[in-house]
C-alpha positions in Angstrom: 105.8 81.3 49.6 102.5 82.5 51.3 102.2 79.3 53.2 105.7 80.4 54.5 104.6 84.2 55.3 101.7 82.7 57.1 104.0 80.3 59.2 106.4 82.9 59.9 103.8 85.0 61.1 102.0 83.0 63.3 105.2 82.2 65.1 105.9 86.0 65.6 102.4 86.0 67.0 103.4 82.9 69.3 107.2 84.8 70.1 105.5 88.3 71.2 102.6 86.9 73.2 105.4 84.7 75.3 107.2 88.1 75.5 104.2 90.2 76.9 103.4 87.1 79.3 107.4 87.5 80.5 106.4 91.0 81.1 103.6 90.8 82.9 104.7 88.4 85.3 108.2 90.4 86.1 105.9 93.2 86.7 103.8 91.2 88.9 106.5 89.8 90.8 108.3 93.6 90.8 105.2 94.9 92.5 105.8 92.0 95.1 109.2 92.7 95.5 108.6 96.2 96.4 106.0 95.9 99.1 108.4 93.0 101.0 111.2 95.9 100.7 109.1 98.3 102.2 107.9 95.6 104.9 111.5 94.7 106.0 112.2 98.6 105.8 109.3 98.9 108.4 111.0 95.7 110.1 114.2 97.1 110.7 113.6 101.0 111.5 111.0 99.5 114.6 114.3 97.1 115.6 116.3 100.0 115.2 114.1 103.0 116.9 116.0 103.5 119.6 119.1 104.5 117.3 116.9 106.5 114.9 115.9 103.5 112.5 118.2 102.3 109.9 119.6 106.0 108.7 119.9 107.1 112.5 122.0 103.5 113.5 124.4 104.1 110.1 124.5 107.5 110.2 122.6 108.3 106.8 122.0 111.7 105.1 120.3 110.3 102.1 118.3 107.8 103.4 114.7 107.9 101.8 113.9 104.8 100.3 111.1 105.3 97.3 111.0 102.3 94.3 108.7 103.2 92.1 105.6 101.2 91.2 105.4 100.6 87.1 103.2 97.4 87.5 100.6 99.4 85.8 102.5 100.8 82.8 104.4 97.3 82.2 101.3 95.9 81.8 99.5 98.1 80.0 102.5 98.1 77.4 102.4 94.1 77.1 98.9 94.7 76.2 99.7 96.8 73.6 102.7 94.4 72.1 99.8 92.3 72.5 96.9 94.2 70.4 100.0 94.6 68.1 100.9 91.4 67.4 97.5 89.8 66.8 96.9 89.3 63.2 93.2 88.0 62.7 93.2 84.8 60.6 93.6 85.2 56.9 92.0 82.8 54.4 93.5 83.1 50.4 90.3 82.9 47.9 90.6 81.7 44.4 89.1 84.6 42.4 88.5 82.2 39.8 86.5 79.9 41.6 83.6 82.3 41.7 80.9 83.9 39.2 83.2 86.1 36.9 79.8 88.7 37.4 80.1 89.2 40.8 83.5 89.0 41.0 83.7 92.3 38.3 84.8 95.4 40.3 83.5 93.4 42.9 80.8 96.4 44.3 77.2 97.3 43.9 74.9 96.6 40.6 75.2 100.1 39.9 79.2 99.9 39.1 78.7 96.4 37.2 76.3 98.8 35.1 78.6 101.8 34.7 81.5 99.2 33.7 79.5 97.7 31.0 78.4 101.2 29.9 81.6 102.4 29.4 82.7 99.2 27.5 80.1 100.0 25.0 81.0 103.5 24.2 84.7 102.3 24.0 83.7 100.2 21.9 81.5 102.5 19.3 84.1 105.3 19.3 86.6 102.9 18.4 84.4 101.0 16.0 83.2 104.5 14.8 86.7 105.8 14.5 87.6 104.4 10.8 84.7 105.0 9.0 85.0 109.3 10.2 88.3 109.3 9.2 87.7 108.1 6.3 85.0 110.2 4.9 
């Protein structure tokens, strides 16, 4: 079942990191886009002068022409799918394979220590627990 987790994880990994390349290179080619509408839009009103450019020669009211630019938020948001996505490599350790001791609450000496402590006073009170009752 882990094996499977794994698997279907990495192939998320795989899925988003196509998907943020997708977006970066429609933003890319957005971007483009934009400044070769802008260039024809240059084109045409210098053909068109004498008329007024392209709103004087059809008569426009509205005729501002603004795309906006999001090249810069697009990709900063397929980084971010990106930074998401990434799951750093996980390895699965057999606890058992290891020194039971250093394995035991796994921390400093000073725990280890404490843990054992305790185990012994458990143990007294408990071993100490018959006889007081019965006297």
């Amino acid at each position: 079942m882990l094996n499977r987790i794994i698997k279907l994880q990495a192939v998320l990994e795989i899925i988003t990191n196509q998907t943020a390349t997708a977006l970066e290179l429609l933003a890319r080619q957005s971007s483009q886009m934009r400044e070769a509408i802008y260039q024809n839009r240059m084109a045409l009103d210098y053909l068109l002068a004498e008329d007024g450019g392209v709103c004087g020669k059809f008569n426009l009211s509205n005729c501002c022409l603004q795309i906006d630019d999001n090249k810069k938020a697009v990709l900063e948001i397929a980084k971010e799918i990106r930074k998401i996505a990434h799951v750093p490599i996980q390895m699965w350790e057999n606890t058992w394979d290891k020194d039971w001791w250093s394995n035991l609450l796994g921390g400093p000496w000073w725990k280890k220590v404490g843990f054992v402590f305790l185990c012994a006073l458990t143990g007294l009170i408990f071993y100490s627990l018959p006889y007081s009752l019965s006297h």
